[in-house]
MARDOFI-377458 format. One record per atom (N, C-alpha, C): x, y, z; residue in one letter; residue number from 1. Coordinates in steps of 0.1 Angstrom, whole numbers, plus 5000, padded with zeros to 4 digits. Layout:
N
+------+------+------+------+-----+
:   c1 :   c2 :   c3 : type : seq :
+------+------+------+------+-----+
:    X :    Y :    Z :    a : NUM :
...
+------+------+------+------+-----+
This chain:
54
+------+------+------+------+-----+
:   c1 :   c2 :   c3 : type : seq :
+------+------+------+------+-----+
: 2931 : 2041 : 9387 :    x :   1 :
: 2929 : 2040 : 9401 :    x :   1 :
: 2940 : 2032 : 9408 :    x :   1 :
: 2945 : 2037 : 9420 :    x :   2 :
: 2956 : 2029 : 9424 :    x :   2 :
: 2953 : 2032 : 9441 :    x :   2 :
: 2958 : 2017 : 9451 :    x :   3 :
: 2955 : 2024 : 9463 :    x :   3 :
: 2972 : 2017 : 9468 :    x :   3 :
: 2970 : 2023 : 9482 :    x :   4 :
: 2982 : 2016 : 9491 :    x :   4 :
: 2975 : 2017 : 9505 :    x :   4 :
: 2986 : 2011 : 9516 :    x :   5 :
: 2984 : 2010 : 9525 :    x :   5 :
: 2996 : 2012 : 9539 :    x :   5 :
: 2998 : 2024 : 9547 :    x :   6 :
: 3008 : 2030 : 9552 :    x :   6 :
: 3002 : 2024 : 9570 :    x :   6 :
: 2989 : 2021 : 9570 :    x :   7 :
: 2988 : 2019 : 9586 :    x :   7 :
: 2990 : 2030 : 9595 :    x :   7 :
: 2993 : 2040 : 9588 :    x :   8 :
: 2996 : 2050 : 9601 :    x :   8 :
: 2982 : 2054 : 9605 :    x :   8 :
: 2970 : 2052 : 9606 :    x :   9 :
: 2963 : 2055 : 9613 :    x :   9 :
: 2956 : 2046 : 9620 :    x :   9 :
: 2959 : 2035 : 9616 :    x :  10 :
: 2955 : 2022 : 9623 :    x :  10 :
: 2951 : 2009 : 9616 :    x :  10 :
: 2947 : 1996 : 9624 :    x :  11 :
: 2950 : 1986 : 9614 :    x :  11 :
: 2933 : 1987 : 9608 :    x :  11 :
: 2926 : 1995 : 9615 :    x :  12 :
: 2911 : 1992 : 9612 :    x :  12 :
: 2906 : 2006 : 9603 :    x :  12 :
: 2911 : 2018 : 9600 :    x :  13 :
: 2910 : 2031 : 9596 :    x :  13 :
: 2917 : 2034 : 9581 :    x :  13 :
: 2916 : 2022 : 9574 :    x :  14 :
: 2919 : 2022 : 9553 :    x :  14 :
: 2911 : 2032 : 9554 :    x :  14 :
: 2910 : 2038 : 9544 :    x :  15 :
: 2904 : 2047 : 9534 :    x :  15 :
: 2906 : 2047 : 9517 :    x :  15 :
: 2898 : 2052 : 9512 :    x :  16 :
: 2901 : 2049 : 9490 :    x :  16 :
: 2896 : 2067 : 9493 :    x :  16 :
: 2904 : 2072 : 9482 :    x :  17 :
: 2899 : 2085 : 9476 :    x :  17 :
: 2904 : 2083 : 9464 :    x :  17 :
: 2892 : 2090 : 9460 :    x :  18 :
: 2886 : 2095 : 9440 :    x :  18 :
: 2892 : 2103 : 9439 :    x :  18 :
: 2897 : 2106 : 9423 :    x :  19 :
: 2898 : 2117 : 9413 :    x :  19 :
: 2886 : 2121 : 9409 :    x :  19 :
: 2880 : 2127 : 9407 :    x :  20 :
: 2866 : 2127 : 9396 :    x :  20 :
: 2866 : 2139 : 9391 :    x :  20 :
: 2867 : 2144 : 9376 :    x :  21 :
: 2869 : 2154 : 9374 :    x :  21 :
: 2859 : 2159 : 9361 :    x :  21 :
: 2851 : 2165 : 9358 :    x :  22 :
: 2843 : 2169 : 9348 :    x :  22 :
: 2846 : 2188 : 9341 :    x :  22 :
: 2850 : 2186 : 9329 :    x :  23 :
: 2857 : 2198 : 9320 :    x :  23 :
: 2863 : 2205 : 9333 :    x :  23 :
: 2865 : 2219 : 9337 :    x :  24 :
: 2871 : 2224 : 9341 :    x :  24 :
: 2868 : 2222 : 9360 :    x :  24 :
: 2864 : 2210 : 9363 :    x :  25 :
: 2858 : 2209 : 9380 :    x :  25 :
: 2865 : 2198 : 9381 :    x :  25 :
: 2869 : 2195 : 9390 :    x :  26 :
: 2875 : 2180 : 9402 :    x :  26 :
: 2867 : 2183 : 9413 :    x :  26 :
: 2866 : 2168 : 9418 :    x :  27 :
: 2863 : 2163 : 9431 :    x :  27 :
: 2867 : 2155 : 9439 :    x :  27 :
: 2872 : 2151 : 9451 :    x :  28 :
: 2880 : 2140 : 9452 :    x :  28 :
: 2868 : 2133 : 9467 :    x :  28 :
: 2865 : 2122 : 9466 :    x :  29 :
: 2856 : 2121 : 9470 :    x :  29 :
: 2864 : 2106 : 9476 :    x :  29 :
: 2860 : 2109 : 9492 :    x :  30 :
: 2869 : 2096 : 9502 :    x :  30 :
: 2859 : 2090 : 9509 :    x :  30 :
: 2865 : 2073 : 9508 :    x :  31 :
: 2854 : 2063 : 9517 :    x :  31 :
: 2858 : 2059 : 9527 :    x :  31 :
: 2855 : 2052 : 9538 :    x :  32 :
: 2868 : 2046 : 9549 :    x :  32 :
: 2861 : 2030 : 9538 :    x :  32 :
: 2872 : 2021 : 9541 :    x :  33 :
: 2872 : 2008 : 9539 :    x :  33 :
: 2854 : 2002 : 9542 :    x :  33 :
: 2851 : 2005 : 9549 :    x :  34 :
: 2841 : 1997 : 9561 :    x :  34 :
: 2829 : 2001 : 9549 :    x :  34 :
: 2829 : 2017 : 9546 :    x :  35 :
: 2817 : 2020 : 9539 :    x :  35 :
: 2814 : 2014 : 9525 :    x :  35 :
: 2828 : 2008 : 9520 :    x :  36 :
: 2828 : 2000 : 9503 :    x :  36 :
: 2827 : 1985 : 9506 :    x :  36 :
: 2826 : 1979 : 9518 :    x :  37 :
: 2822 : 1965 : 9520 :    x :  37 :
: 2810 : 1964 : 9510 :    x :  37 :
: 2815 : 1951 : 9504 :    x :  38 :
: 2809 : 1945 : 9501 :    x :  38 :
: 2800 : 1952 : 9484 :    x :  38 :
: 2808 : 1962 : 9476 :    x :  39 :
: 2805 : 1969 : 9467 :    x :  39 :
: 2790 : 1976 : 9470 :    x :  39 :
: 2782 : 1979 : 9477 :    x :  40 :
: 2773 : 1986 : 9481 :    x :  40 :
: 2772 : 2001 : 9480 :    x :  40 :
: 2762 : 2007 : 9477 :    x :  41 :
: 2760 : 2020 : 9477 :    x :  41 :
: 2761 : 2026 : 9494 :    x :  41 :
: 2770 : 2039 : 9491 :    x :  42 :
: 2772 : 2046 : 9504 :    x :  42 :
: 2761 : 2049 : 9506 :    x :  42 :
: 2756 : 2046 : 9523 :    x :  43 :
: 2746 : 2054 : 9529 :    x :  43 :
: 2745 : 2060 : 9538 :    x :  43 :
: 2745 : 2070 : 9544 :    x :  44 :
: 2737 : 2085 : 9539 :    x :  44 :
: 2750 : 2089 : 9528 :    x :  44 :
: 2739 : 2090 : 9519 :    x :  45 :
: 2746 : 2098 : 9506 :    x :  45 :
: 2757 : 2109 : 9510 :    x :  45 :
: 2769 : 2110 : 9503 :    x :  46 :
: 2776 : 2119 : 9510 :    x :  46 :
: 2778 : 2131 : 9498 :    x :  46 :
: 2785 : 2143 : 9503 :    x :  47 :
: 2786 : 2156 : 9495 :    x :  47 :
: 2797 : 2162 : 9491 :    x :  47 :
: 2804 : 2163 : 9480 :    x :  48 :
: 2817 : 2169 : 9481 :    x :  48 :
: 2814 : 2180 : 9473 :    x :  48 :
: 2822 : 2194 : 9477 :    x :  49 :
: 2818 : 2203 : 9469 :    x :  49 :
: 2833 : 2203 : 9458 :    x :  49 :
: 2826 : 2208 : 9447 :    x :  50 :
: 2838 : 2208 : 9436 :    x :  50 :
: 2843 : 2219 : 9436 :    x :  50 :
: 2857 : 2220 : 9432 :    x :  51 :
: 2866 : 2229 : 9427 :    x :  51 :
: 2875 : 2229 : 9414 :    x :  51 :
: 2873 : 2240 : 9413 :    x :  52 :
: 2876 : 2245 : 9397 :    x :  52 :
: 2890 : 2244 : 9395 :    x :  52 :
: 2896 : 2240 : 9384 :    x :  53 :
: 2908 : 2240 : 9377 :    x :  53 :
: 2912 : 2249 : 9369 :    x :  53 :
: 2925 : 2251 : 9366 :    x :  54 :
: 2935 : 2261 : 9362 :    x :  54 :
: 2929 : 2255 : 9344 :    x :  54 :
+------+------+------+------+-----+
């Protein structure tokens, strides 16, 4: 896991995105900053649909 920070969207608008990948499916699954305060479970649960790999 690796993150950075480019500011181009503003100084309050970070975001982290996942890899998550299970046998032949990935998901990439994105938080803004605000929603991973404080190591807490995201709430409302969020939904990514997966897609399939080569």
């Amino acid at each position: 896991v690796t993150s950075g920070w480019s500011g181009q969207f503003g100084p309050d608008a970070g975001f982290t995105t996942f890899s998550v990948t299970d046998q032949k499916l990935i998901v990439w699954p994105a938080y803004t900053d605000k929603q991973l305060v404080n190591g807490k479970a995201v709430s409302p649960d969020q939904s990514y649909a997966p897609q399939n790999l080569p």
